[in-house]
C-alpha positions as a Markdown table, in Angstrom:
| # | Residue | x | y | z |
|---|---|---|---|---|
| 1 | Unk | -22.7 | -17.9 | -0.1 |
| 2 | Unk | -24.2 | -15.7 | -2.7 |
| 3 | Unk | -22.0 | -13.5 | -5.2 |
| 4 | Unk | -22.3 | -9.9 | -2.9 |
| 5 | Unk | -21.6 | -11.3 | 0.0 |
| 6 | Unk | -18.7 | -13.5 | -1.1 |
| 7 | Unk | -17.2 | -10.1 | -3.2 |
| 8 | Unk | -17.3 | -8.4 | 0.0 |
| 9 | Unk | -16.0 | -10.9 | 2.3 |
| 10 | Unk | -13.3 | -11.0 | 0.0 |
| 11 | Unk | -12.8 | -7.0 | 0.2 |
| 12 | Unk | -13.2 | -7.6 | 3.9 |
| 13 | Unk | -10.2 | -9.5 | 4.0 |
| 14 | Unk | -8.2 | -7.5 | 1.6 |
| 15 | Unk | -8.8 | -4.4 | 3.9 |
| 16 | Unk | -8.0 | -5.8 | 6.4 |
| 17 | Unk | -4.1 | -7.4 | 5.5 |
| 18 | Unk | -3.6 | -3.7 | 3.7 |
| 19 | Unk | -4.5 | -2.4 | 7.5 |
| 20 | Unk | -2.3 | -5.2 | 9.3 |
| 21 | Unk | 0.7 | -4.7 | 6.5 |
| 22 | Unk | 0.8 | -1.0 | 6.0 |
| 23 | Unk | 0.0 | -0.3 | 9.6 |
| 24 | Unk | -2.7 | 2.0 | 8.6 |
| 25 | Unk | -4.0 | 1.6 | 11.8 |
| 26 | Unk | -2.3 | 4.0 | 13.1 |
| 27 | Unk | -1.7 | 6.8 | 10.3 |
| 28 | Unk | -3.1 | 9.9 | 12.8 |
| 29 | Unk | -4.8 | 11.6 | 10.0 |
| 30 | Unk | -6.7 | 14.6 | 10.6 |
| 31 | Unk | -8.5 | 14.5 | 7.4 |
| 32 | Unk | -9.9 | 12.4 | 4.5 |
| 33 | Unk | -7.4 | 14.0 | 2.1 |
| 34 | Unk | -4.6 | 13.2 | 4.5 |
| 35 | Unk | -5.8 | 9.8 | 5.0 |
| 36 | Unk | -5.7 | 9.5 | 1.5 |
| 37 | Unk | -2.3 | 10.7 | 1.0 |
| 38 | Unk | -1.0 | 9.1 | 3.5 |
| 39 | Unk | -2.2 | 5.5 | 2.3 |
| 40 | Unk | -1.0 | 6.6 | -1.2 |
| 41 | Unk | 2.1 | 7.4 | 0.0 |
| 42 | Unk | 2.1 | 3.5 | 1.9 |
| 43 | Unk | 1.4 | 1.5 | -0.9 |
| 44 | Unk | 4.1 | 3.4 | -3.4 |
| 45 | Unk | 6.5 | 3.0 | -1.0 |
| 46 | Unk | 5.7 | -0.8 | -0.3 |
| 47 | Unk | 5.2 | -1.1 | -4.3 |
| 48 | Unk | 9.1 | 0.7 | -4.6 |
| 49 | Unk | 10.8 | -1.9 | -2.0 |
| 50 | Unk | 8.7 | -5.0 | -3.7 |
| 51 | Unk | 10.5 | -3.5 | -7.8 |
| 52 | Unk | 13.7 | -2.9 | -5.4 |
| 53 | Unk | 13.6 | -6.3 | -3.9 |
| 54 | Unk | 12.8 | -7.9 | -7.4 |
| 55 | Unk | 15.6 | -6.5 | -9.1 |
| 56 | Unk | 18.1 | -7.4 | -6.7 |
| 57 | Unk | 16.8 | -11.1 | -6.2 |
| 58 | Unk | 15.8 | -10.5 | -2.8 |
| 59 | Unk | 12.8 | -13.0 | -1.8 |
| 60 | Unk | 9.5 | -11.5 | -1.8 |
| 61 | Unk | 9.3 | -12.8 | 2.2 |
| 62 | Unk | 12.3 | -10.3 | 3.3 |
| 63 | Unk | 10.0 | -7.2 | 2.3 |
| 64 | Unk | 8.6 | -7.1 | 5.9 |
| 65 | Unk | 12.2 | -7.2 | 7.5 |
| 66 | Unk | 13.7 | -4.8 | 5.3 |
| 67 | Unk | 10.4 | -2.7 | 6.7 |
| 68 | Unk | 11.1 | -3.2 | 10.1 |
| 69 | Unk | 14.8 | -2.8 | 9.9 |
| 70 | Unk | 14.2 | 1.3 | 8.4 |
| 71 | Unk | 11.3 | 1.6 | 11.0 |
| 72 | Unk | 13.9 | 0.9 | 13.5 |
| 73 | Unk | 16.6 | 3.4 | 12.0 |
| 74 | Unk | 14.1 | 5.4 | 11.6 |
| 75 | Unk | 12.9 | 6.0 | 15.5 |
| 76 | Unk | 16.4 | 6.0 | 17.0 |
C-alpha cells in the first residue's frame, strides 16, 4: 500500500470509531457550525469522563458504561 492511501485508510478508520463511540451519527445538526459544536462539545465531554475516570482509578474500559448509564438517566 503506498503512503496516501495507507494515511487515509488509517483516518478512515479513526473516523469511523469517533462516529461509532461518540454516536455522531445521529447529532441532528442543522448546520456546519452546529455540527461542529456539537462534536466539540462530544469529545470534551468524553476527554472530562476519561481525566475523571483516571483520577479515581476507574479502568479506562468502564468509560462506555458510565456513558450508557447517564444516557439512560438521562431519557427517563
Amino acid at each position: 500500500m503506498s503512503e496516501p492511501s495507507a494515511l487515509r485508510q488509517q483516518v478512515e478508520v479513526c473516523f469511523a470509531a469517533l462516529k461509532r463511540v461518540l454516536g455522531l451519527g445521529e447529532t441532528l445538526a442543522k448546520t456546519l457550525l452546529g455540527l461542529a459544536t456539537r462534536i466539540a462539545a462530544k469529545i470534551t465531554a468524553y476527554t472530562y469522563a476519561f481525566l475523571v475516570n483516571r483520577l479515581l482509578g476507574v479502568a479506562e474500559a468502564r468509560t462506555c458504561e458510565l456513558e450508557t448509564a447517564h444516557q439512560t438517566s438521562s431519557s427517563d
